[in-house]
C-alpha positions, -999 to +999 in steps of 0.1 A: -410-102+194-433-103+159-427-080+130-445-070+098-434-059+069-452-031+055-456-012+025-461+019+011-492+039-010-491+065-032-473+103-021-441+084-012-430+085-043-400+111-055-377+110-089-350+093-085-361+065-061-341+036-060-316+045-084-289+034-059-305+003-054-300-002-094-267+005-092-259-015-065-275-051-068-279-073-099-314-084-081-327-051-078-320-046-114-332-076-126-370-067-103-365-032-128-357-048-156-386-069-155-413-046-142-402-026-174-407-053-198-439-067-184-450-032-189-434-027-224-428+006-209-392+021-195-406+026-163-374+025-150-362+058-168-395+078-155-384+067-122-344+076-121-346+110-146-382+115-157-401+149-151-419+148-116-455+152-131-446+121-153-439+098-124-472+112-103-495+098-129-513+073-110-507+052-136-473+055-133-469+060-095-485+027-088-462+003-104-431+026-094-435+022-062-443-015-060-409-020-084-389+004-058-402-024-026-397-056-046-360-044-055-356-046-016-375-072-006-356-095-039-320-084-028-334-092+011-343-131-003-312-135-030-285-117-010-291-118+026-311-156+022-343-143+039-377-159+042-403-131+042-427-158+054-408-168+083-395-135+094-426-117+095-456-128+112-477-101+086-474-081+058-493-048+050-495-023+027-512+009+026-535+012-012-515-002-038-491-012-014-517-037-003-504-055-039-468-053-027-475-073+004-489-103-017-463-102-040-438-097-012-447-131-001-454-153-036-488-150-038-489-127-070-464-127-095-443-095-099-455-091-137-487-097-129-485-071-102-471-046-127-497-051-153-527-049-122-507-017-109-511-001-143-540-010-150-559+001-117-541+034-118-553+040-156-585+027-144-588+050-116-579+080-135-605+069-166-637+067-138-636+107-131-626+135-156-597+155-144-612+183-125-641+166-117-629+152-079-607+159-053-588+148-020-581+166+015-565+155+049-580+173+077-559+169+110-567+172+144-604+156+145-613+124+146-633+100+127-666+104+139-661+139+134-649+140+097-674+115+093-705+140+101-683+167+081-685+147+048-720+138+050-727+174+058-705+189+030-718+158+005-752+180-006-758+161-030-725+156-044-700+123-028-676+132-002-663+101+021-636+092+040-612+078+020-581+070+048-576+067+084-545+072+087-535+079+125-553+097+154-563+130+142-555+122+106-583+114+084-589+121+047-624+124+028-624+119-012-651+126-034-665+154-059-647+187-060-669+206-046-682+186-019-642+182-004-641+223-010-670+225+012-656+197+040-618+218+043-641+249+048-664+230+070-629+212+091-620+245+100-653+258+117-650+229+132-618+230+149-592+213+128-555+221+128-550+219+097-575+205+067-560+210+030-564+198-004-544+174-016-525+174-051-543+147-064-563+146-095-585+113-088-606+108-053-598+070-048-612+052-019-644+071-027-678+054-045-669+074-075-641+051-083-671+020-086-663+015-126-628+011-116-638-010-093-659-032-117-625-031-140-604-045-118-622-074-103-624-089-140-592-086-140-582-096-104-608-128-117-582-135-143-548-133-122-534-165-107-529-160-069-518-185-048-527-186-005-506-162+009-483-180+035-483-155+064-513-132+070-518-106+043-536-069+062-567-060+042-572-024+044-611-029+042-612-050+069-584-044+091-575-076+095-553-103+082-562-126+051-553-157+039-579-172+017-575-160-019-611-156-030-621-136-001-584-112-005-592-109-046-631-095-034-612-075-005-592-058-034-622-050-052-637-035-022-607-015-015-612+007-050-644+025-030-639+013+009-624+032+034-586+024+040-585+017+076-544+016+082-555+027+121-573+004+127-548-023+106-519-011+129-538-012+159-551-053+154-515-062+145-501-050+175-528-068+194-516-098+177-481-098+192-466-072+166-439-047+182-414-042+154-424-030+118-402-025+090-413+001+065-398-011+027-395+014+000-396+045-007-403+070+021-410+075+058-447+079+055-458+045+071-432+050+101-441+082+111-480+070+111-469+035+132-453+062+157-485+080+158-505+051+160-487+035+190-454+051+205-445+013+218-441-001+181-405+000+169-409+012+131-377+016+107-378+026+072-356+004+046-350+024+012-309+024+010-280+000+000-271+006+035-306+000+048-308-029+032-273-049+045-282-030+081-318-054+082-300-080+067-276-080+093-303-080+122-320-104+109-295-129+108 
C-alpha cells in the first residue's frame, strides 16, 4: 500500500482550530510559538479566540492553516519518531496547502513559509479591490461544461475556472459580474446547485497576475532545498521534485487552474490507496471519496487523531 499526505486550502479554517493541540504537545506549541514570532503577529490568539472575520482574512487564513498542519505533522516526527519522507510516497496540498506539503517534508523552512503565507494572502487581497471579484462552485456539471459557461459569462469581463475539485465540482473565479452571470448561466444549464462563495478575492483567476509577479520575487529569494519525496503541483497535476521548476509551478499556481482531480486521480495511478488528510477539516477527504471510492482517506486534526496515526504507523 502507498500513502500521501495531504493538505488543506483555504475554507477549512474555523476559530478555535488547534487549540487542543496547543494544550496538549510542547511541539505543537513550539510550531505556534514560532509561526507567531516569524510573523511578529499573535497569530496564535486570532486563531484560539479571535473574531471569525479576523481569521478569514486571507492574510490571516493562509498562515493559520499551514501552523494548524505543521503542529501535527512536528508532534508526528518529535513524538511518534516519524519520517514523513519515508512514510509517504507523496505529499499534496490543495492552494496554500501546496506550501504545507514542502514544508511538511524540509524543503521550506516553517518561518519562511509563514512570512510567504502572509505575504501571498496580503498580496492577493492588494491585486483586486474588495467588491471588485468574486467566486462560485457550481455542482453537478462537468469541466467542459463550466468551461463554455465562463467563457460565455466572461463578456468582456474574466471569469475562469479557478478549482477542480471532484466530479461535478468545479469553481470559476473572476470579476463580479462575470461569476453573477456564470451562477445564473449554471442553472439554465442544469446544475444542482451553483452559488457564490464568501470570498472577497477570485484567486486562481488571471486577475491575481500582480500577485503573482509579487510572489515569484519573493519565492526567488527563499531558500528551498529538493524535496525528498514527490511534492503534487496543482498546475500540473503531477509530482515535483526539482526546486526551480516547483518555485515557477508556485508562481503559476496564483492564476492556473487548481487541478486537485486530476492530482488525486495520477496519485492513485501511481500506487496510492491510502491518504491522510492533516489539519484542520474534512474538506480533502470528502473530495478523495468523491474522486475514487477505492482510496482510504482519514482526516487527522485531534490529540487523539494524532496518537491513533501514530499508532498505525508504527
Amino acid at each position: 500500500m502507498s500513502r500521501a499526505f495531504i493538505f488543506p486550502g483555504q475554507g477549512s479554517q474555523s476559530v478555535n482550530m488547534g487549540k487542543d493541540l496547543f494544550e496538549a504537545f510542547a511541539e505543537a506549541r513550539a510550531v505556534f510559538e514560532e509561526i507567531d514570532e516569524s510573523l511578529s503577529q499573535n497569530l496564535s490568539k486570532i486563531i484560539f479566540e479571535g473574531a471569525e472575520d479576523e481569521l478569514n482574512l486571507t492574510e490571516n487564513t493562509q498562515p493559520a492553516l499551514m501552523a494548524v498542519s505543521m503542529a501535527i505533522i512536528s508532534v508526528l516526527q518529535k513524538q511518534g519518531g516519524i519520517d514523513i519522507a519515508t512514510t509517504c510516497s507523496f505529499v499534496a496540498g490543495h492552494s496554500l496547502g501546496e506550501y504545507t506539503a514542502l514544508t511538511a517534508i524540509g524543503a521550506l523552512k516553517l518561518s519562511d513559509t509563514a512570512r510567504l503565507l502572509k505575504l501571498r494572502g496580503q498580496t492577493m487581497q492588494k491585486a483586486v479591490p474588495i467588491g471588485t471579484g468574486a467566486m462560485a462552485a457550481i455542482l453537478g456539471l462537468e469541466m467542459d461544461d463550466v468551461e463554455a459557461i465562463a467563457k460565455e459569462a466572461a463578456d468582456d469581463e474574466i471569469c475562469e475556472c479557478a478549482n477542480d475539485n471532484s466530479p461535478g465540482q468545479i469553481v470559476v473565479s473572476g470579476h463580479k459580474g462575470a461569476v453573477e452571470r456564470a451562477v445564473a448561466l449554471a442553472s439554465e444549464k442544469g446544475a444542482k446547485r451553483a452559488l457564490i462563495l464568501p470570498v472577497s478575492v477570485p484567486s486562481h483567476s488571471s486577475l491575481m497576475q500582480p500577485a503573482a509577479e509579487i510572489m515569484a520575487g519573493a519565492l526567488a529569494e527563499t531558500d528551498m532545498i529538493a524535496p525528498p519525496i514527490p511534492v503534487m503541483c496543482n498546475v500540473t497535476a503531477q509530482g515535483e521534485n526539482d526546486t526551480d521548476r516547483i518555485r515557477g509551478l508556485l508562481v503559476d499556481q496564483m492564476t492556473g487552474l487548481v487541478r486537485w482531480r486530476e492530482s488525486v486521480l495520477w496519485m492513485r495511478d501511481q500506487g496510492v490507496s491510502d491518504m491522510v488528510e492533516i489539519g484542520a477539516g474534512k474538506v480533502l477527504s470528502g473530495l478523495a471519496r468523491r474522486i475514487d471510492k477505492e482510496i482510504t482517506c482519514e482526516s487527522v486534526s485531534t490529540p487523539e487523531g494524532i496518537e491513533a496515526l501514530i499508532e498505525k504507523l508504527k
